[in-house]
C-alpha positions, 0 to 999 in steps of 0.5 A: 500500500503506497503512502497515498493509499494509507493516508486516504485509508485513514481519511476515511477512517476519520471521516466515517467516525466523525459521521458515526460519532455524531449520529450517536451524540447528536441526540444525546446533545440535543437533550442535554442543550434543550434540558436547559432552553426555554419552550419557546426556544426548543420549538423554535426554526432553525432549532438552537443547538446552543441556547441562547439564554440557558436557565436552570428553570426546567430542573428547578421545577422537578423539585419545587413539583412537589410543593406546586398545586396542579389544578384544572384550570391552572393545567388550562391556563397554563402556557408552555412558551412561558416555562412555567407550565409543570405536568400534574404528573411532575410531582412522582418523578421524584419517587418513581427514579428512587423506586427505579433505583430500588428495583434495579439495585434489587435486581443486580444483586439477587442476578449475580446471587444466582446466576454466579453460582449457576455459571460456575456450576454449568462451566466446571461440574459435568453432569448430564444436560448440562449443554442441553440447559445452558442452550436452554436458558439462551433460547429463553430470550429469543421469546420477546417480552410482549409474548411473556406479558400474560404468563407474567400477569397471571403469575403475579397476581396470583402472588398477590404483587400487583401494583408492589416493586416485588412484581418488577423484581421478579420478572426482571430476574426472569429477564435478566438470569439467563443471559448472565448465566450464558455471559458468565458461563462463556468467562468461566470455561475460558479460565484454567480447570487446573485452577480448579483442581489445585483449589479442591486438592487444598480441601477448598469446598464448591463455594469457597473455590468459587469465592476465593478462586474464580470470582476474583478472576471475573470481576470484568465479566461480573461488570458486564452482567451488572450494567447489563442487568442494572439498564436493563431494570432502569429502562424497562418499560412495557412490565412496569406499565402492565404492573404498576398503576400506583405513582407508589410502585410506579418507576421513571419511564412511566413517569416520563411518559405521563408527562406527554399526556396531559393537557398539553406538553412542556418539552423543556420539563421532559428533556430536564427530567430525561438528563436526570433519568441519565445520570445514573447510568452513565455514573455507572459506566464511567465508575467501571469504564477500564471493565466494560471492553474486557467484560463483553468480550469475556470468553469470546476466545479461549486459549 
């Protein structure tokens, strides 16, 4: 390849991820500038990508919601051009991203309390349908989510969990387990079963191999399972909409979703309460950034 030829290559490179990058960014750009402009300013043409007179209004009144008497005819008058317009709704939001927190919390420990051991199980001890079951779990999340609504329904009503954060902890683990136990299942065989051995031949039990011996070995595997597990609890919409009609049991995306659905729609106070909605997930993401590329190829090449 001549000099020509790599530096073209490399132009392209360059270009192609500045396109990509900003695919990716731009929406993610707009919410975060939007979150901080006026109504008026967002539903303005040409939009503003940097406001002109930002304000810090929007996030003000998510906190003040709970203080704020949304009426009838207050919801009538009111005019989103003005900024001061707060969905009746606004006042669970609050609530609803502690309860989302609680369940995705719940979630990922009780995932990594089964599927931890169940990985290392279906990895290092043989037994009969043992690659029968791991297969099994996997095809499990073929079925989409809106074909497990009704089986989900009647078991938990048969539980007595309506409209309880019991309800999304539950199904999120049914959601959540399977494919942990496959991601996990991958890192364990790709580690040495001598390891293994020399911990059982220094009289290590089952549990204590696992503990001492493999567990610290797939901590950028486990990290992989917990952000999984965690956004896919945080951002779950369909389950907590079917479980939960109560702004006591009621998560963030339901909240969020309400605020569209009133008299009229404040974009400012719905992009103000997305960067909130954000903010967990990416501290997350950046507390385990150096595990997050090792994790997800974890067991992706053995040898």
């Amino acid at each position: 390849m001549t000099a020509l030829e790599r530096a073209g290559h490399r132009v392209f490179l360059a270009a192609a991820s500045v396109v990509f990058l900003a695919y990716v960014l731009a929406p993610v750009a707009w919410l975060a500038s939007s979150s901080v402009q006026q109504e008026a300013e967002i539903t303005s043409r040409p939009p503003h990508w940097i406001p002109q007179r930002p304000t810090p209004e929007n996030f003000a009144a998510i906190f003040e919601a709970k203080e704020k008497q949304v009426t009838y005819e207050n919801r009538r008058q009111g005019d989103p051009a003005t900024g001061g317009y707060i969905p009746s709704t606004a006042r669970n939001l609050m609530p609803a991203m502690w309860n989302s927190l609680i369940v995705a919390v719940a979630v990922v420990v009780l995932n990594l309390l089964v599927s931890v051991p169940a990985a290392y199980a279906m990895a290092k001890i043989r037994f009969i349908g043992r690659s029968a079951s791991i297969y099994f779990m996997l095809i499990t999340r073929v079925i989409p989510d809106i074909a497990l609504v009704v089986p989900f329904f009647l078991f938990i009503r048969k539980l007595g969990l309506l409209d309880h954060l019991g309800s999304l902890v539950i199904t999120y683990l049914a959601i959540t387990v399977p494919f942990s136990v496959f991601i996990l299942v991958s890192y364990f065989e790709s580690l040495p079963d001598e390891l293994d051995k020399a911990a059982r031949i220094d009289g290590c039990s089952r549990l204590q191999t696992l503990l001492l011996v493999y567990v610290p070995l797939a901590v950028p595997s486990l990290v992989a399972v917990i952000l999984f597990t965690f956004l896919t609890s945080w951002n779950e919409f369909l389950l907590a909409l079917m479980f939960t009609q109560t702004p006591a049991s009621q998560t963030m995306p339901i909240v969020v979703a309400s605020f569209a659905s009133d008299f009229t729609i404040s974009f400012s106070f719905i992009n103000a309460a997305g960067v909130l909605a954000v903010v967990p997930p990416v501290v997350l993401a950046i507390a385990f950034e150096r595990y997050i590329v090792s994790g997800l190829t974890a067991g992706a090449v053995k040898g």
